[in-house]
C-alpha positions in Angstrom: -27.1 23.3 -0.5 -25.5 23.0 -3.9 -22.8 25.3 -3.3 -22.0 23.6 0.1 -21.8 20.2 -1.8 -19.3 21.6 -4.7 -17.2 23.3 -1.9 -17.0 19.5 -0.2 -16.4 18.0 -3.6 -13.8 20.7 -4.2 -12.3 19.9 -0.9 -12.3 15.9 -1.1 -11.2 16.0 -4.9 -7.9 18.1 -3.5 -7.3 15.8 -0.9 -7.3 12.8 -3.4 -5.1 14.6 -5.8 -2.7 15.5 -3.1 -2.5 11.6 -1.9 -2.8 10.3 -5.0 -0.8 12.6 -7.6 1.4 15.2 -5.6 2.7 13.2 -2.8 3.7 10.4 -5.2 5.7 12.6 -7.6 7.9 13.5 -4.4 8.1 10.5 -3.2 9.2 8.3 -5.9 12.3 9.3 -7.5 12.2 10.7 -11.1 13.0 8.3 -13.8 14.8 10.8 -16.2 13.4 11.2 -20.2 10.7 9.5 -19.8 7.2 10.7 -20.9 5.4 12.9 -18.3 2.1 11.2 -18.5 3.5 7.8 -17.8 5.6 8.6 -14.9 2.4 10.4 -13.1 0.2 7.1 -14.3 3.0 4.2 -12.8 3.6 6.6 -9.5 -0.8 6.6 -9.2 -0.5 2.6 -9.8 2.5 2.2 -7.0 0.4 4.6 -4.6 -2.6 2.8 -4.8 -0.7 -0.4 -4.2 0.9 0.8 -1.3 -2.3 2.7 0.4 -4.2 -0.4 0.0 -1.4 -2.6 1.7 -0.8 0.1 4.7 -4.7 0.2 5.1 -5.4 -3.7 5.3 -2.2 -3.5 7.7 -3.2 -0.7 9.8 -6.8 -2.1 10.4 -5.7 -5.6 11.1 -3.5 -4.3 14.1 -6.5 -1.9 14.8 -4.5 1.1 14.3 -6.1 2.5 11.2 -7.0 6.4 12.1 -6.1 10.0 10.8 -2.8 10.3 13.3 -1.3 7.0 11.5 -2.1 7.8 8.2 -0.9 11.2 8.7 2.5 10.4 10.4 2.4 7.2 7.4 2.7 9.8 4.7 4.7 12.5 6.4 7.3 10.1 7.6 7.4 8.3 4.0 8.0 12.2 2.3 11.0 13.1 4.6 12.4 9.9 4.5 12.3 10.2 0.9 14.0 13.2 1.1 16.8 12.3 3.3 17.5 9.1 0.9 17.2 11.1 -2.3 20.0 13.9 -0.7 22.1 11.8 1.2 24.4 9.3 -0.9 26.0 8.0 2.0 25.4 7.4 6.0 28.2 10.3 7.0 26.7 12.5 4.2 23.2 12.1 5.7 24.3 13.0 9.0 25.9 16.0 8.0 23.2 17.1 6.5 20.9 16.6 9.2 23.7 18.2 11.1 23.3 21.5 9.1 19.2 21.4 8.5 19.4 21.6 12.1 22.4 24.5 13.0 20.3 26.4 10.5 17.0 25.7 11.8 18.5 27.0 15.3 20.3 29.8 13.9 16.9 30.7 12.1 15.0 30.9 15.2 17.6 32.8 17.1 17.7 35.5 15.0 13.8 35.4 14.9 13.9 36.1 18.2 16.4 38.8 18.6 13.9 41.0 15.4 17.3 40.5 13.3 14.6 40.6 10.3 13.8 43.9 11.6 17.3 45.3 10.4 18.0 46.2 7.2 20.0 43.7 5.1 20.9 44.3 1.3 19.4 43.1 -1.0 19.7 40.1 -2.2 19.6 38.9 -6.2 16.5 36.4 -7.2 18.4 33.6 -8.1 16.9 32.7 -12.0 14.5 29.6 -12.2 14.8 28.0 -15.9 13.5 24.8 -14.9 10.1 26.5 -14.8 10.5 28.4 -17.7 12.4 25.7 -19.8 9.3 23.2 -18.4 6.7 25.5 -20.0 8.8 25.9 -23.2 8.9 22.5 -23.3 4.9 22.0 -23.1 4.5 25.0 -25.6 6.8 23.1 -28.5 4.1 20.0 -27.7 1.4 22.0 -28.0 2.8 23.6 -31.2 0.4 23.4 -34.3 -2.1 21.3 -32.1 -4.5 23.8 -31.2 -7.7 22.5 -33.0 -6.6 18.7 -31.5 -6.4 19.9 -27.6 -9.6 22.0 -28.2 -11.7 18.7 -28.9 -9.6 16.8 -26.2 -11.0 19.5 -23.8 -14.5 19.4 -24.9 -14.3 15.4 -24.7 -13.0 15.7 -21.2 -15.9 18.4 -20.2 -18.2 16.8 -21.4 -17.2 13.3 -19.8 -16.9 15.1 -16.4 -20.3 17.0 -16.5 -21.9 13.4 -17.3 -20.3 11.8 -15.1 -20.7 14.0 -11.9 -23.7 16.0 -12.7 -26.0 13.4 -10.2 -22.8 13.1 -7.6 -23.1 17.2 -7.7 -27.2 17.1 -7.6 -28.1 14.5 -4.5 -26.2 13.1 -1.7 -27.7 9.5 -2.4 -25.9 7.1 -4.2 -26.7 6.4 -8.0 -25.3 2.5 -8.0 -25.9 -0.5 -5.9 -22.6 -1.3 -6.0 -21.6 2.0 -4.1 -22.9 0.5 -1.6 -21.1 -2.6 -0.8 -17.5 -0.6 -1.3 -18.8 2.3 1.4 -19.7 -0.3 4.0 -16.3 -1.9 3.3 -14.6 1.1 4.0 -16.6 1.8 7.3 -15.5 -1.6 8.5 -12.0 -0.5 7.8 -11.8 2.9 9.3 -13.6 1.0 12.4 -10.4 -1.5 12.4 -13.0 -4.9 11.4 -10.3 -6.0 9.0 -11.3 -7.1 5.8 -13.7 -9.7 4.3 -14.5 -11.0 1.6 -15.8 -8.4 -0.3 -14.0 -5.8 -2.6 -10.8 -4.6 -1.1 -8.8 -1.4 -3.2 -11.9 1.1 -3.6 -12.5 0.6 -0.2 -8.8 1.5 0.6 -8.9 4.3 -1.0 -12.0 5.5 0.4 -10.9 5.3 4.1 -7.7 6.8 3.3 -9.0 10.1 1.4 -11.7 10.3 4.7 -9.6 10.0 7.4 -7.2 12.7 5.8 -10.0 15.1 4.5 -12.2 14.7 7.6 -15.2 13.5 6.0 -17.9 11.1 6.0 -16.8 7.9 4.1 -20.4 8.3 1.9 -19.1 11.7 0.6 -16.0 10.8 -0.5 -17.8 7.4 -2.2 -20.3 9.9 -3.4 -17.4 12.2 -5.3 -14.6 9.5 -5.9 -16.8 7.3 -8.0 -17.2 9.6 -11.1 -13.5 10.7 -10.5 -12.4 6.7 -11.1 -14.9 7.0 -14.7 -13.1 10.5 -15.8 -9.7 9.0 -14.9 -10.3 5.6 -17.1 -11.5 7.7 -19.8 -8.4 9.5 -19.7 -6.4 5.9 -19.2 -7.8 4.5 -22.4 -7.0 7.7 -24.2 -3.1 7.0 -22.8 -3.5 3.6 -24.2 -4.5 4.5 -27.6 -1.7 7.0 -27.7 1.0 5.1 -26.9 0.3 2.1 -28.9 -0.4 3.9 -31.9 0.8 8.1 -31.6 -2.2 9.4 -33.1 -4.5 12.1 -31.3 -7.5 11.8 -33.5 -8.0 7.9 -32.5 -7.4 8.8 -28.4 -9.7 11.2 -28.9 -11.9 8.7 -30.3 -12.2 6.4 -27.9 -12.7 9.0 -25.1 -15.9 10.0 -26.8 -17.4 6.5 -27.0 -16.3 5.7 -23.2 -17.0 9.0 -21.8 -19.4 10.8 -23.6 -21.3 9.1 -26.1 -22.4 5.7 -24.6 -21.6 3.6 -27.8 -22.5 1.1 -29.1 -26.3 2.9 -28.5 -28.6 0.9 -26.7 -31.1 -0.6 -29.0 -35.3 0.1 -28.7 -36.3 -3.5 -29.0 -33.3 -5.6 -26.2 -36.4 -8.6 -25.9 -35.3 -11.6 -24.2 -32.5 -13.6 -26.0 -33.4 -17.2 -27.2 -31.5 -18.8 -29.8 -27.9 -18.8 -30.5 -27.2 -16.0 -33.1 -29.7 -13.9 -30.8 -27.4 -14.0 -27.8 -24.5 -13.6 -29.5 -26.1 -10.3 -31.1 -26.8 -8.8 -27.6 -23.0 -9.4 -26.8 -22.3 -7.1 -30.0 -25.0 -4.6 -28.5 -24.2 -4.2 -24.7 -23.9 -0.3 -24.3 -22.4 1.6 -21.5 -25.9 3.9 -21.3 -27.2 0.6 -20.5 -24.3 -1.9 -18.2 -22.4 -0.2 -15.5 -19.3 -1.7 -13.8 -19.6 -1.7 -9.7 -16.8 1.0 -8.0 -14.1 -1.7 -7.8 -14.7 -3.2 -11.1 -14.5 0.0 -13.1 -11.2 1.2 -11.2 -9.5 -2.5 -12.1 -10.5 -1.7 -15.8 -8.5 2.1 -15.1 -5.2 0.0 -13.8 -6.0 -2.8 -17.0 -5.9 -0.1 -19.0 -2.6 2.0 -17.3 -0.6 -1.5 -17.0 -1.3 -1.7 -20.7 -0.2 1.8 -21.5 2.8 1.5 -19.6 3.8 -1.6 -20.6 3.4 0.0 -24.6 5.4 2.7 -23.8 8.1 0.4 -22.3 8.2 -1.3 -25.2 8.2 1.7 -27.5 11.0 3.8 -25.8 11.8 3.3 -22.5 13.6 0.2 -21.9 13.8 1.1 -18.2 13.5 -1.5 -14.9 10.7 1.8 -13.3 8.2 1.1 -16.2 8.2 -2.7 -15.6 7.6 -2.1 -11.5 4.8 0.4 -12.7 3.2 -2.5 -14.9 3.7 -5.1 -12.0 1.6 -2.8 -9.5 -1.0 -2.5 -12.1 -1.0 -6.0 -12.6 -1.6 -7.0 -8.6 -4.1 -4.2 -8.4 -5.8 -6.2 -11.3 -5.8 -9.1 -10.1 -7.2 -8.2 -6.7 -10.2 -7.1 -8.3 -10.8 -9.8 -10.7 -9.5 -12.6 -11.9 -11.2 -12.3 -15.3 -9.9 -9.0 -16.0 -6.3 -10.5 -14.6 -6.9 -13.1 -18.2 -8.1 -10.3 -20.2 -4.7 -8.0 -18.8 -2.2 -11.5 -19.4 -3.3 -12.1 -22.3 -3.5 -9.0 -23.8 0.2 -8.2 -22.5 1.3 -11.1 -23.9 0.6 -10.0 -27.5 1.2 -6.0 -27.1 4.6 -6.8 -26.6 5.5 -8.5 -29.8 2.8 -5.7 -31.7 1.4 -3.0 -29.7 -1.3 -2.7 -32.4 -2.1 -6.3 -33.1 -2.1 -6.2 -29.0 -5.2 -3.8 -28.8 -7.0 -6.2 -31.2 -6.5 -8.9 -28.9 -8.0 -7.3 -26.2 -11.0 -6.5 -28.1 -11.6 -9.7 -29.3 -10.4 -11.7 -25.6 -13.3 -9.4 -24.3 -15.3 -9.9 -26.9 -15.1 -13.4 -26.6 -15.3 -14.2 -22.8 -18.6 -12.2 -23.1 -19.9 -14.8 -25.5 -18.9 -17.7 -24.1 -20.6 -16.4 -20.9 -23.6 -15.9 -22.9 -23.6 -19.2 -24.4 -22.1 -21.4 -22.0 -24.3 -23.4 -19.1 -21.0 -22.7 -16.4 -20.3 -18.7 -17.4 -17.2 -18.1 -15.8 -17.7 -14.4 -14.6 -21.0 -12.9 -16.5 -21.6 -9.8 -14.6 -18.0 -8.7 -15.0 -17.1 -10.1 -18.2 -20.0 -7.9 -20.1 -19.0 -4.8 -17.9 -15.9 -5.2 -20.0 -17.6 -4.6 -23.1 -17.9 -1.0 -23.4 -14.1 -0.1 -22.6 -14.0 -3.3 -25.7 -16.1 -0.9 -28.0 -14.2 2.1 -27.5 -10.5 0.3 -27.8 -12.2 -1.1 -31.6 -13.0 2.4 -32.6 -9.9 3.9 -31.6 -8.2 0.9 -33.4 -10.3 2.1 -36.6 -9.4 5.9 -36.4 -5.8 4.9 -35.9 -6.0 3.1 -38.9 -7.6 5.5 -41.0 -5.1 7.9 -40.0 -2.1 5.7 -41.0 -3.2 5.3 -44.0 -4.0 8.6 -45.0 -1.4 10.4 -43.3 1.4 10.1 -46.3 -0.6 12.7 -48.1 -0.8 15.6 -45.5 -0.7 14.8 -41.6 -2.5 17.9 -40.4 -5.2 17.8 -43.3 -5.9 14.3 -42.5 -5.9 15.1 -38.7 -8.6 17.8 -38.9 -10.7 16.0 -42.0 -11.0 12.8 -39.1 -11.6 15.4 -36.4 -15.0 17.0 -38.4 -15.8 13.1 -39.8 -15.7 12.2 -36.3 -17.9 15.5 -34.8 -20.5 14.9 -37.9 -21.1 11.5 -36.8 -21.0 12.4 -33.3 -23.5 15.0 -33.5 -26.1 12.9 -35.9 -25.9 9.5 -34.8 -23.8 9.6 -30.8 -24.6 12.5 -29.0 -23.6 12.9 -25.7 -25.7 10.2 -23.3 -25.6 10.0 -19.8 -24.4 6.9 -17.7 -27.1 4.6 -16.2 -28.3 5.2 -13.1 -30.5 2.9 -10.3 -31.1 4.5 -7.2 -31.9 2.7 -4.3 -33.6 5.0 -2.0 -35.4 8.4 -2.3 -33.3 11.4 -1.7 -34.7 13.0 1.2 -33.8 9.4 3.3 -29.7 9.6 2.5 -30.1 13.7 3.6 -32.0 12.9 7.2 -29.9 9.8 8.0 -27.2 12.4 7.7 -28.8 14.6 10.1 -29.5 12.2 12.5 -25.9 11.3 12.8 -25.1 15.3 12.9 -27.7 15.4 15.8 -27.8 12.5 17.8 -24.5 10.9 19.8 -22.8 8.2 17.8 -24.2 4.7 18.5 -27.3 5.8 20.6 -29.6 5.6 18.1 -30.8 3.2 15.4 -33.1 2.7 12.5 -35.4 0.8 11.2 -35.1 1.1 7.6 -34.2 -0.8 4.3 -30.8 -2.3 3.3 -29.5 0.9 1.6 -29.3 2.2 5.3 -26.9 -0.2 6.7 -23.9 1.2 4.7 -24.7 4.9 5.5 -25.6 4.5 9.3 -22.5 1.4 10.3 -19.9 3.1 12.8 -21.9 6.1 13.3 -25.6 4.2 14.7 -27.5 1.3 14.3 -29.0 -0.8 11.7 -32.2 -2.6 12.1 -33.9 -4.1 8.7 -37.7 -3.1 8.1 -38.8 -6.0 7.2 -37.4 -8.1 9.9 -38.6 -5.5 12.2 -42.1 -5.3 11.1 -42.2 -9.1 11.3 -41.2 -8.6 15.0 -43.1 -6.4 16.4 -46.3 -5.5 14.3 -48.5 -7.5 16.8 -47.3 -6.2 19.4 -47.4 -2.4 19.5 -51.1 -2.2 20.5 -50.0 -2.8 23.6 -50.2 0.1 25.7 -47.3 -1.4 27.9 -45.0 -2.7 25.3 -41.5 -1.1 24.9 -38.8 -2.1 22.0 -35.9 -4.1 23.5 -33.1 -2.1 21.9 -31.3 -0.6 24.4 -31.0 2.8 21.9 -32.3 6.2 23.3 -33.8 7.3 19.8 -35.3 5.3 17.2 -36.1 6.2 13.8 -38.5 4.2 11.3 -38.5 4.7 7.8 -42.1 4.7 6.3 -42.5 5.6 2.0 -45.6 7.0 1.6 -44.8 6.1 -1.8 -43.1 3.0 -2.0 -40.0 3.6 -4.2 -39.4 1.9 -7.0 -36.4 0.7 -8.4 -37.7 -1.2 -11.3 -40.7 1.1 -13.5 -42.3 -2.9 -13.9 -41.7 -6.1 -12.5 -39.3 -8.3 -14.9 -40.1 -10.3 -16.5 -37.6 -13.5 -16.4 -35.9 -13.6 -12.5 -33.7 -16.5 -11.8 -35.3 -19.1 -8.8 -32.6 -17.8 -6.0 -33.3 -14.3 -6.9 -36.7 -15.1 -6.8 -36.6 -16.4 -3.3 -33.7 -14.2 -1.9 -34.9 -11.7 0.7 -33.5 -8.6 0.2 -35.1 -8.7 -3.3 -38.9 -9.8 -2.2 -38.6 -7.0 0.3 -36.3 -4.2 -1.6 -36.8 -4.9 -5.1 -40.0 -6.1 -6.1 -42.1 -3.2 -6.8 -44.7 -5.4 -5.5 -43.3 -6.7 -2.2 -41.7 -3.2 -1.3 -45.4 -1.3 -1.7 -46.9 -4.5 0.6 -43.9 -3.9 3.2 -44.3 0.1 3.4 -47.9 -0.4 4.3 -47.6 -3.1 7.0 -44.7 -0.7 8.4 -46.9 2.6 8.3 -50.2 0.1 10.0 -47.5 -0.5 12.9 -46.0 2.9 13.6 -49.6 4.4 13.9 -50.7 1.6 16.0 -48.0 2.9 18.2 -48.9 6.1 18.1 -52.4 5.4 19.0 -51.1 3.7 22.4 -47.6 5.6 23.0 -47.1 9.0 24.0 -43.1 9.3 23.0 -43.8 8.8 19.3 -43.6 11.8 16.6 -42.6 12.4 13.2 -39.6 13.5 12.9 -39.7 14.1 9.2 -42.4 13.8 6.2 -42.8 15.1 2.8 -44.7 13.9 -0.3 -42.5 10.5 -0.3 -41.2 9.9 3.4 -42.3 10.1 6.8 -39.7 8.6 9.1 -41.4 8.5 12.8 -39.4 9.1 16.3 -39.3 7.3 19.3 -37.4 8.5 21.7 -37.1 6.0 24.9 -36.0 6.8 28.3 -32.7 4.2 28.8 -33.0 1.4 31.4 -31.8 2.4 35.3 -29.4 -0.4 34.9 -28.5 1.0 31.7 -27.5 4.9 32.7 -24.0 5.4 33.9 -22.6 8.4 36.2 -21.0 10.8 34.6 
């Protein structure tokens, strides 16, 4: 099962790269000496953009499917081509004149076995683009060996965090997976878009409809991808506002790798003022996770920023400035408080880059605490979220700053004494943490509602299960809610004559014979409209789940008792999820 799962990851990771990475640097012309890194990061930004627009497009004209997409992207490469090799209409029709007199001569001596013949031989014209390309890389690489070593430790150690549970279990680790896989369902499915988040779910439709595969595995894969590539955006950042490797590498650690600050063993229950403002200081990434969309508009926050340093610091060019206005409307589709943190922070980095990255740390900073304090927060859940990527932009600030001021003694000797400071401290006081997880649903129910759809046509089935189920089963099946469903039906079953209404051939209800719990206790402050919201007295309470599971496993054995077309279709130590297959309606059949 595990090597079936890295071969899909390894298969949906390609087909994201190629979208997202290749095809851009083909088909955006090359902006000439300008820094490698920041021309793949604007070309991403512009993608993205793009994608996002041509998927909200496509499914609002109810055209959104593989062929379009496909013929989208081919078309956009070759007329790319023809614009970047043709200067002038009569040129490009020349040239379209030759690709195809070659292209006809080609076949024709194909088909004659010319190739069969013997021809001389030919001399392999020399290629010292490649060669000067990986001189080039060499002479950057020059006297940095101990530097890229920790870089590539940081970075393996971020990615094996970060995907080790997307690698281990098909179910998804955050609730806000979720909402941006059911989003993207309703967008393959041509339901145009609502009001929920809008660029994730682009993203994820595009990558599935070109790779092939189910919309919850490419959410399952692409969500640790977006954490790895912010770590490596707020490494960019630190590099181009202040050129020192030592502080990018810092800040990779605390975002990636290390969780910092560290969460502390006695969080309690705010009260006064100074108390709340102290939990602001210590909100830790091992212990606040942003939701899919949020943490990919903190990756295009942190690339408009980079960009916009590095247009500052060298470049000068009209291409950096489009970059840093994609970033900024991917931003602000997000959210509008990181669109403030983004403006703001902009605003400042272009009179100081420096001075600019303190800004941001203290705009975030600051938000977060007048969210704590104020009676009408403007954004809470996102505003803290921010916090971490906050954290890791003040330490890279303070290792920068170290490094500046030692550096007039000996460059390299203050570069490696910062690189062991930093692995001491590391080691003692940050190890490597994982991120925070909260599962909604045992394992064993994400892998069978994947069978069932492998098994069963395509919308003649449904299933009576939580809300977790809704977001995996949409397009493919039906969705009915448990606890609506028990509600319905539990006095009726007992009778020997009664049938479900749904017009479905198969249907499936999911029973925990250990109700799962997403909280180890009960909190112990919940706001009144969580209190009374449904999906939490149902779902969430360990308390109203374990009374729900029971009144769903009293119904389905009632039914048993009186039906014959009832059976378990799967049970282990957690689960049982019953079958009942229905014969359909007369009226219902149709003639094949």
């Amino acid at each position: 099962m595990h090597v079936l799962d890295a071969l899909e990851a390894a298969w949906i990771l390609f087909i994201f790269l190629l979208v997202f990475f290749w095809i851009p640097a083909h088909l955006f012309s090359r902006q000439p000496n300008s820094d490698a890194v920041m021309r793949i990061a604007g070309k991403f930004a512009r993608t993205v953009l793009c994608v996002t627009a041509a998927v909200v497009l496509l499914a609002r004209l109810r055209a959104l499917n593989a062929t379009t997409v496909t013929l989208l992207f081919a078309g956009s490469l070759i007329a790319a081509g023809l614009g970047r090799n043709a200067g002038s209409p009569t040129h490009l029709w020349e040239r379209l004149q030759t690709t195809t007199i070659g292209t006809l001569r080609w076949l024709e001596a194909w088909s004659f076995g010319r190739y069969l013949l013997p021809r001389a031989r030919r001399p392999i014209p020399a290629r010292p683009s490649g060669r000067s390309s990986m001189n080039q890389w060499l002479r950057v690489l020059e006297r940095k060996e101990l530097l890229v070593t920790c870089f590539a430790v940081v970075l393996l150690t971020t990615g094996i965090l970060g995907a080790e549970h997307a690698f281990r279990e098909l179910r998804l680790d955050q609730p806000g997976q979720y909402d941006v896989l059911l989003h993207a369902r309703e967008l393959i499915l041509d339901l145009g878009v609502g009001g929920g988040p809008l660029v994730f779910p682009a993203v994820i439709a595009t990558t599935s409809l070109l790779s092939g595969r189910d919309p919850m595995q490419v959410t399952r894969f692409l969500s640790p991808a977006v954490g790895i590539l912010t770590v490596l955006a707020i490494g960019l950042l630190i590099r181009a506002c202040t050129r020192f490797g030592v502080a990018c590498l810092a800040a990779m650690y605390c975002l990636g790798a290390a969780a910092f600050p560290p969460v502390r063993n006695d969080p309690g229950v705010a009260m006064s003022l100074m108390q709340k403002l102290e939990s602001v200081i210590w909100v830790s990434p091992a212990s606040l996770r942003a939701t899919p969309e949020f943490g990919l508009g903190l990756l295009f926050l942190l690339l408009a920023l980079a960009v916009l340093a590095d247009w500052y610091k060298n470049s000068r060019r009209w291409n950096s400035l489009l970059d840093f206005a994609c970033c900024l409307v991917l931003v602000g589709l997000v959210s509008r408080s990181l669109l403030l943190i983004l403006v703001t922070a902009a605003g400042v980095l272009l009179l100081q880059p420096m001075i600019g990255l303190v800004v941001l740390v203290v705009v975030c900073y600051g938000l977060a605490a007048y969210n704590t304090i104020a009676a009408n927060p403007i954004d809470p859940s996102t505003t803290l979220t921010v916090l971490p990527i906050a954290a890791a932009v003040g330490v890279g600030c303070l290792f920068a700053l170290t490094e500046a001021v030692l550096s007039p003694l000996s460059r390299r000797g203050v570069e490696a004494a910062l690189l062991i400071a930093g692995l001491v401290v590391a080691v003692i006081w940050f190890p490597p943490r994982r991120a925070p997880r909260q599962c909604l649903e045992y394992e064993a129910a994400a892998r069978v509602t994947q069978r069932i759809a492998s098994r069963f046509p395509r919308q003649r089935w449904v299933v009576a299960a939580p809300v977790e189920q809704l977001a995996e089963t949409f397009g493919l099946g039906a969705h009915e809610d448990l606890a609506g469903f028990v509600e319905t039906y539990r006095n009726q079953v007992s009778n020997s004559e009664f049938r479900f209404p749904d017009a479905r051939e198969d249907l499936f209800i999911y029973v925990e014979k250990r109700p799962f719990q997403i909280f180890s206790r009960e909190p112990e402050t919940i706001s009144f409209p969580v209190l009374t919201d449904v999906t939490y007295r149902s779902y969430r309470s360990p308390g109203g789940r374990a009374s729900l599971e029971s009144a769903a496993l009293q119904l389905c054995e009632s039914y048993r008792q009186y039906h014959s077309d009832a059976d378990i279709f799967f049970e282990n130590e957690e689960l049982r999820i019953y079958h009942i297959h229905q014969d359909p309606p007369e009226t219902g059949r149709t003639v094949e």
